[in-house]
Every structure is written in C-alpha cells, then in structure tokens.
N, C-alpha and C positions, 0 to 999 in steps of 0.2 A: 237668543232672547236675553234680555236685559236682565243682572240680578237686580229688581226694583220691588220686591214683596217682605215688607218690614213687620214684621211680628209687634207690636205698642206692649201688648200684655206677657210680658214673658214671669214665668212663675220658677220657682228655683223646684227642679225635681219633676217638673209638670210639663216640662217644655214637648208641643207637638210639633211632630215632621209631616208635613204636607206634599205631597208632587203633585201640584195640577198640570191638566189634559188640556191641550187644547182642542178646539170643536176638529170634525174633521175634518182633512184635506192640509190640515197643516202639519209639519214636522215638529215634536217637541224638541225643543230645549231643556226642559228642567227649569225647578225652578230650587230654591234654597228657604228653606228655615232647618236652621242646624238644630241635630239634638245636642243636649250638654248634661253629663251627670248633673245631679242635688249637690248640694255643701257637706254632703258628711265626709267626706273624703280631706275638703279642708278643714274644718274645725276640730284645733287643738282641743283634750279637758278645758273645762274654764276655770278661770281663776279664782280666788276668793270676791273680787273686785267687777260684777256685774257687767260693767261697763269699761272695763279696760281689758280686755280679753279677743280673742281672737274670736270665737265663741259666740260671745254674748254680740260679738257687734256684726257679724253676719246673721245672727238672727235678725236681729234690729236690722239689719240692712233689708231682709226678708218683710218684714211688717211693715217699715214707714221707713223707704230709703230715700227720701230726702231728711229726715232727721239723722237717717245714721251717717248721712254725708258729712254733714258741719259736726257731728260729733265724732266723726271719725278725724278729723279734720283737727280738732280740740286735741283727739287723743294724740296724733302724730307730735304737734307742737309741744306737747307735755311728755315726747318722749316715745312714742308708741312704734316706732319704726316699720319695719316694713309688714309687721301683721295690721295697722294703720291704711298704708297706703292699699294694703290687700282691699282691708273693709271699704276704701274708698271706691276702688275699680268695680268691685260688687255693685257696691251701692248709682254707681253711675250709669252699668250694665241695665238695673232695675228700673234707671230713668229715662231708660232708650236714649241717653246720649252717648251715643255709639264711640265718637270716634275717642273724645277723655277717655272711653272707658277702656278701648284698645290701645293706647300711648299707656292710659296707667299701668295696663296687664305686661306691657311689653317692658315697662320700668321694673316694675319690680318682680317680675317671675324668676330671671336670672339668679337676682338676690335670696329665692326660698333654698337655700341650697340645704338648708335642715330638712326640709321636708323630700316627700318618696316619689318616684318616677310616676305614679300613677297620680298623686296629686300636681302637681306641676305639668302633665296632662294634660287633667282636666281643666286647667287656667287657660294654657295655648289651647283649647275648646273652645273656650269663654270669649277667648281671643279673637278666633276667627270668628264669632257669630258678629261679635262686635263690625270688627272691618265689615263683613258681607255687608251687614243690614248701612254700613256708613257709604255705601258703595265702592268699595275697596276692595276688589274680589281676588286680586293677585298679592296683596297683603295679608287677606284670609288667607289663600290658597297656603300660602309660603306659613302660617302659624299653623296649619292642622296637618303642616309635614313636620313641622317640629314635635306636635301631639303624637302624629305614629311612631317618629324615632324614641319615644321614650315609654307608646303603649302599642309595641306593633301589631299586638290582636286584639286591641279592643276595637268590635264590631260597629260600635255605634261610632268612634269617631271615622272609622272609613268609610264606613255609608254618608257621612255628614263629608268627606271629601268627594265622593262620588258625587254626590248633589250640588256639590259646587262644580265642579268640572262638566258635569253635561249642564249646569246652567253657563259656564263659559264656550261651549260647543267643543269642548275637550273629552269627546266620545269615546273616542279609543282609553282613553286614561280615566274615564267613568268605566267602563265596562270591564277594564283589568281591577277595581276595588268592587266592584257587584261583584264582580265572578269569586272575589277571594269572600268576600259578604257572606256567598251564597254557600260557599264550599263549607263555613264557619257556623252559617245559622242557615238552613235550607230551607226553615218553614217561615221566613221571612215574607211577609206580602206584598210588606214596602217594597222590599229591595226587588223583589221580580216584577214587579207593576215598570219601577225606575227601569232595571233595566229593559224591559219591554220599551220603554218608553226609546232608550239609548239604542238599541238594535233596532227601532224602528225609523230612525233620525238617519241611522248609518246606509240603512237602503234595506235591511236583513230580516223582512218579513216575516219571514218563516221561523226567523228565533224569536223575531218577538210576539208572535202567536205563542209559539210552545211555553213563553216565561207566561203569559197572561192564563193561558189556561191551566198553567200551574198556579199561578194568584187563586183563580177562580175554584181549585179543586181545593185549595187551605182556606178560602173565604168564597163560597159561593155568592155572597150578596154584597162583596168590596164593591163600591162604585166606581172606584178608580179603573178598578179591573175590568169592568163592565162597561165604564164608558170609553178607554181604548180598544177591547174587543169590539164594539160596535165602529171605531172609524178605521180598525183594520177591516173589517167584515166590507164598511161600504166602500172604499180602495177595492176589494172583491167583485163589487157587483153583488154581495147579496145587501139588498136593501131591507128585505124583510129582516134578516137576522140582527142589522145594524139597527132598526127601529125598535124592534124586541129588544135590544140591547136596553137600549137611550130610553123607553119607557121604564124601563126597570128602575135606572137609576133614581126617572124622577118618582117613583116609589117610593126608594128606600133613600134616598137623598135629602127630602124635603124642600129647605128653602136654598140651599148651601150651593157654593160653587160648585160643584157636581153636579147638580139638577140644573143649574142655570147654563152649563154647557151643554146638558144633553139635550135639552130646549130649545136652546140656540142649532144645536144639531137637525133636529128631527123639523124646525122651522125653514132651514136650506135644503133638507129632503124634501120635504111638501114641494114647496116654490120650485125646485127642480122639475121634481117631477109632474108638477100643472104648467109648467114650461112645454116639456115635453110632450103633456096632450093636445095643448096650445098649437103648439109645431105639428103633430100629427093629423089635426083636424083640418087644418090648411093645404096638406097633402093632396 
C-alpha cells in the first residue's frame, strides 16, 4: 500500500497517529501519519526581544505560520542564523509544504549542535513526517534512524518507524520496533492493533488474534481493534462474529473511516451471502 494519507492539519503537540484497516479479505499494509513531540523540547528561554528569539517565533510559527515564515525570514537576514532557519522549517511543516520543510530540517539540524540529543531528535521526527507526507518514504525512513540513533527509547519515534515500514511492506522490520514498542509500553492499543495488523500481512494469524484481543482487553470499544477482529473472524468462517464485530464499530465509530469500512464490510457479507442462497435455490 502506497504511503498517500497526508495529514493538512497538523497541530504542534496534538499530532494524531491513525492505522487504518482495510475492509476484509485484504492484507494491510499500514498506513503512516507520524507522531512527533510539542516544541517545548525546542524552545530556548526567550529573550528580551519578542520577536527575535527562538521562542517567540515557534510560538508564532504555531499561531499564524505563514506570518512567522517571512518574519522568520526578516530575522535570518538581520542576522538570526540557524534558530531562524529552525523557525523557518517549523513554520513550513505548519503549511504542509512538505518537502521545503524536510530540506530545511535536514540544513540545519546538523548545525544545532548546542542543543541536546533528545532535541535534535525530535527535528529528524519533524523530518520524517515531512518526507512521508512529500512521498519520500525512504528519506523519511533513513531521518527516523537518525532520531533512534540519538533517542534509542523513545517509544513514540519507533512506533512512528514501525508505521512507516509496514506501510513500505517492510514487515519483518515493523514487527521487530512493535515488539521493542510493546516490550517498553505493553498497554499500547495502537501498537497491538499495528502489529496485529503486520502479523496478519505476514500470513500469522494466530499472532494477530492474540495482539487484537489484547487491544480489545485495554480498549474494549477500540474500533480499530474491532474492525480487524471481525476480518480475522470472517477469513474464519464465523460470519456472525465478524458482523457483531462490524456493527459494533458502526456504533461507536460514527461517521469516521472506521464505520465506513465496517459498512463497506458487512455490505460484501450481505451480497455474499444472497449470492449464495441465489446458488442454493437453483440447486
């Protein structure tokens, strides 16, 4: 599966990680929206000087980052250097143009060399959400092994490599960052949903049951969870369990892709099976 699912609204601190399912009968791939810490990890104190600070102008990039673009822009020219070009890549990330915003990240991260392994990190984070969303997934992939070499347990950036590699159909190498994920943070939903998702791509049924109804035992009413337990259940032959499933979701789903697969699902189990009394009556 293609990584083609671009996030428009990304919020600094807010950012949601999604795996959608697809209906069943098909094998997921994964799909990608990376999480990425907040800004507070990068912003220095701020200075007397509002607007020429490291600070003030990632907030501003956070409020109205096409102003803090060309003011960020202002400040470099007047000197502002590479806390400048920082606020720039920020601010460009905020405008979904992707790929400025990964050339900027990839200029000047080298250059932070005052600042601490866990920030500089979270940039090659930034980095890779950047590429993904530009469709550049082997330039993502290759900036969020620069992020582990310099935070090798931070959870959230190996789950965000995981999700990129099972959206590459790099299974085997999703499933060894789940399994470190899981070892790290076990009450994870996301990560056992993904890897359900990844052992059931690989042929491994059976794991990916036990990861899903471990989801289901931390989040009984995940959808995600709910609606891959129902396209393992009908691969089963139980049809009733997989329909229990798929109603459930559209329950607690509402209008959201999750309801719209499980719909889409329980739509090819009908038709199937008026197919099949179709076929039977003609016997």
């Amino acid at each position: 599966m293609p990584l083609d699912r671009t996030d428009r609204i990304i919020k600094l601190g807010a950012m949601m990680r999604c795996c959608n399912l697809p209906p069943a009968g098909r094998r997921p791939a994964g799909s990608l929206l990376l999480l990425v810490s907040g800004l507070a990890l990068l912003c220095a104190p701020a200075a007397a000087d509002p607007v020429r600070d490291r600070a003030s102008c990632l907030a501003r990039a956070e409020a109205a980052p096409d102003f803090a673009l060309e003011e960020a822009r202002l400040w470099q020219r007047q000197g502002g250097g590479n806390d400048a070009l920082l606020c720039q890549a920020v601010a460009l990330l905020l405008r979904a143009d992707w790929r400025p915003a990964a050339e900027l990240f990839e200029r000047v991260i080298p250059a932070l060399t005052g600042d601490g392994a866990a920030v500089r990190a979270n940039l090659w984070g930034r980095t890779a959400l950047a590429w993904a969303n530009a469709k550049e997934p082997e330039r993502a992939a290759k900036a969020l092994d620069r992020a582990l070499d310099l935070a090798p347990r931070d959870v959230e950036l190996r789950l965000d490599r995981a999700v990129l590699a099972a959206g590459q159909e790099r299974f085997w190498d999703a499933l060894a960052d789940l399994d470190a994920v899981l070892t790290a943070a076990p009450r994870r939903v996301d990560a056992h949903v993904l890897r359900a998702q990844v052992n059931r791509a690989l042929g491994q049924d059976s794991d990916a049951a036990r990861d899903v109804d471990r989801a289901l035992a931390l989040d009984p009413s995940a959808p995600q969870a709910l609606l891959l337990r129902g396209s393992l259940r009908a691969e089963r032959g139980d049809r009733e369990g997989a329909r229990a499933d798929w109603m459930q979701v559209g329950r607690i789903a509402g209008q959201g892709s999750f309801a719209q697969a499980a719909a889409a699902n329980l739509e090819a189990l009908d038709a199937l099976e008026a197919q099949e009394r179709k076929e039977g009556a003609r016997r």
